[in-house]
C-alpha positions in Angstrom: 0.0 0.0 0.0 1.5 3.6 -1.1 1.3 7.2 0.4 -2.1 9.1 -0.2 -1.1 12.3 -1.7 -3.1 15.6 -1.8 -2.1 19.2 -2.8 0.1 19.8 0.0 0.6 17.0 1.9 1.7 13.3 1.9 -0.2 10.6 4.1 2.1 7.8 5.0 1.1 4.6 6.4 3.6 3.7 9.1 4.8 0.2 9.4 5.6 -1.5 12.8 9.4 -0.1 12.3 8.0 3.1 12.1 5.9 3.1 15.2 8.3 1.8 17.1 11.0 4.5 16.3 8.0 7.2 17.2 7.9 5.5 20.2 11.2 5.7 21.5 11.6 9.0 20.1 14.4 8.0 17.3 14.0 9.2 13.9 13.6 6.1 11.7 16.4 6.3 8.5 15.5 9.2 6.5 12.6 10.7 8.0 12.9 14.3 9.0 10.2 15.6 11.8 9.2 19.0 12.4 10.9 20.3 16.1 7.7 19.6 17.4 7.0 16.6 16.3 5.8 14.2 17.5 3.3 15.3 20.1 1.8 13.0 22.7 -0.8 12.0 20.5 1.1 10.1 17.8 3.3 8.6 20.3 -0.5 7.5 21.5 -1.7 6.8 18.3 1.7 4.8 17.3 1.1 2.8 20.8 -2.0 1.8 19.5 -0.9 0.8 15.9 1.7 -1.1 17.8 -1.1 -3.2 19.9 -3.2 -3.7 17.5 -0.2 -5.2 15.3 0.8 -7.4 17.8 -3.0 -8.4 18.8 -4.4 -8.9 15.6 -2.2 -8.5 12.8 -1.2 -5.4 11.0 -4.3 -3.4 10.3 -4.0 -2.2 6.5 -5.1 0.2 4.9 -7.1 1.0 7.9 -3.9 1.8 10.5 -2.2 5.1 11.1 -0.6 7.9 8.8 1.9 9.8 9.1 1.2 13.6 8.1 3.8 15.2 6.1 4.6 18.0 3.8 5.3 17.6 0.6 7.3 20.8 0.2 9.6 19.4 2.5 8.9 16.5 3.7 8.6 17.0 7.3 6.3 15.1 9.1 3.9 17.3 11.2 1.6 15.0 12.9 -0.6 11.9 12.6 -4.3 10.7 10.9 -5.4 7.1 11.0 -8.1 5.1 11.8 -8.8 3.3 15.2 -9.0 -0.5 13.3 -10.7 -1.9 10.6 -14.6 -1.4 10.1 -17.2 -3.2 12.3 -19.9 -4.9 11.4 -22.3 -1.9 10.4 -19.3 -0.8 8.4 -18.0 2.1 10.4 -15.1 3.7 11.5 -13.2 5.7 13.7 -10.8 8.3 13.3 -8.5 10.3 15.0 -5.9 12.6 14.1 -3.6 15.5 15.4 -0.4 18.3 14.2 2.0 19.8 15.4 1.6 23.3 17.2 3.6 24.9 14.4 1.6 23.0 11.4 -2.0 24.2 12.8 -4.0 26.8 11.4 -2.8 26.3 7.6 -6.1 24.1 7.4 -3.7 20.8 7.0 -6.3 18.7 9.6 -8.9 19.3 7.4 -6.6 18.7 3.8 -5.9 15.2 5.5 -8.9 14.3 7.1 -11.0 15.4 3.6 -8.5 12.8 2.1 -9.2 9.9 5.0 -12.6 10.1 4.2 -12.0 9.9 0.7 -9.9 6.9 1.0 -12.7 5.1 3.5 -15.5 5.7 1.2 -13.6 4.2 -1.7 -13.1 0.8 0.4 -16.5 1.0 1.2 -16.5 2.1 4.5 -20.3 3.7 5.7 -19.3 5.9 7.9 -16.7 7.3 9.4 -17.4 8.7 13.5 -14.6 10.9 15.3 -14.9 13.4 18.4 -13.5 16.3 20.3 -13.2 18.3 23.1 -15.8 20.8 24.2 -13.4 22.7 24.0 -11.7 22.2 21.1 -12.9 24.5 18.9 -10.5 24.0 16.4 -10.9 20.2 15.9 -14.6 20.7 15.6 -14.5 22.9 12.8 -11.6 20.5 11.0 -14.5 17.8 10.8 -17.3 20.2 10.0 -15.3 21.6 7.4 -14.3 17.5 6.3 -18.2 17.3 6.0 -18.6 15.3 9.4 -21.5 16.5 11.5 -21.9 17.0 14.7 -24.5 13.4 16.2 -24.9 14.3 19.9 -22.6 15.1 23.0 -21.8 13.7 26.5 -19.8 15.8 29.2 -16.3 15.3 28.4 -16.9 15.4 24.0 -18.8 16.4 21.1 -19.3 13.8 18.6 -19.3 13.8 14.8 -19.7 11.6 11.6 -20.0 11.4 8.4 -22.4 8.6 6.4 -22.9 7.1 3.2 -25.5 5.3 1.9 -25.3 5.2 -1.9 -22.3 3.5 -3.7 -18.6 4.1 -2.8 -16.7 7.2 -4.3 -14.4 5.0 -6.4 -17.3 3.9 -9.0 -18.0 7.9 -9.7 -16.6 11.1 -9.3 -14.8 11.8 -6.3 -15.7 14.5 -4.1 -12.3 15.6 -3.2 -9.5 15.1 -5.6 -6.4 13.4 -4.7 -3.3 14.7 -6.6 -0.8 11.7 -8.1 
């Protein structure tokens, strides 16, 4: 399975080797981070990957993504699923930059293209949530074209559904560059 690519950005699956460098902070061969990078959130994210490899196998193409640049290549933070789709077809999704990568409307660049990328493999929906107050995050899914499903005290839940056929069999809604 390759990189997804968009305008600006590359989405990299990470492999086990990966994960486990994120983990123990080591920059894996020729990867270059950004200074902030990563944030506690991939090394989460990556600790999940890495449990859910060693529980279950390796989750492809439903596992995590590195977010990098393509200008530069610099990896700025983290967008993958939460495992592979359950029996209603759904999935979950998370994702996360770095301080110095927010507010350049990346999260919602690399979330428009998860969602892309689920539909095509005929996911049904795709769930994710924030923060009350996480303003920021909610308007990353909202502008994605999640919407908001209900609330409990701690987060505000969102999700996005499909019911006719998957976007590979027509015209997709948001273009991936090759």
């Amino acid at each position: 399975m390759g990189d997804l690519v968009t305008a600006r950005l590359v989405l990299h699956p990470m492999t086990v080797g990966e994960a486990e460098c994120l983990v123990a902070g080591e920059v894996d061969g020729g990867a270059r981070w950004a200074p902030d990078y990563p944030t506690e959130g991939d090394v989460s994210a990556a600790r999940r990957f890495l449990g859910t490899c060693a529980s279950t196998g390796d989750p492809k193409p439903f596992g995590n993504y590195e977010v990098r640049r393509r200008e530069d290549g610099m990896a700025i933070g983290g967008v993958g699923f939460h495992g592979p789709a359950d029996a209603n077809g759904g999935v979950t999704i998370g994702y996360g930059l770095v301080p110095s990568a927010r507010g350049k409307g990346y999260a919602s660049e690399a979330l428009r293209a998860l969602l892309l990328f689920a539909r095509a493999r005929g996911v049904a929906s795709v769930r994710g949530d924030a923060d009350h107050d996480n303003i920021a995050s909610q308007h990353v899914m909202t502008a994605a074209g999640m919407r908001p499903t209900g609330q409990d005290e701690r987060v505000r839940y969102f999700e996005i559904a499909w019911t006719d056929a998957p976007a590979d069999s027509g015209p997709r809604a948001w273009p991936l560059c090759r």
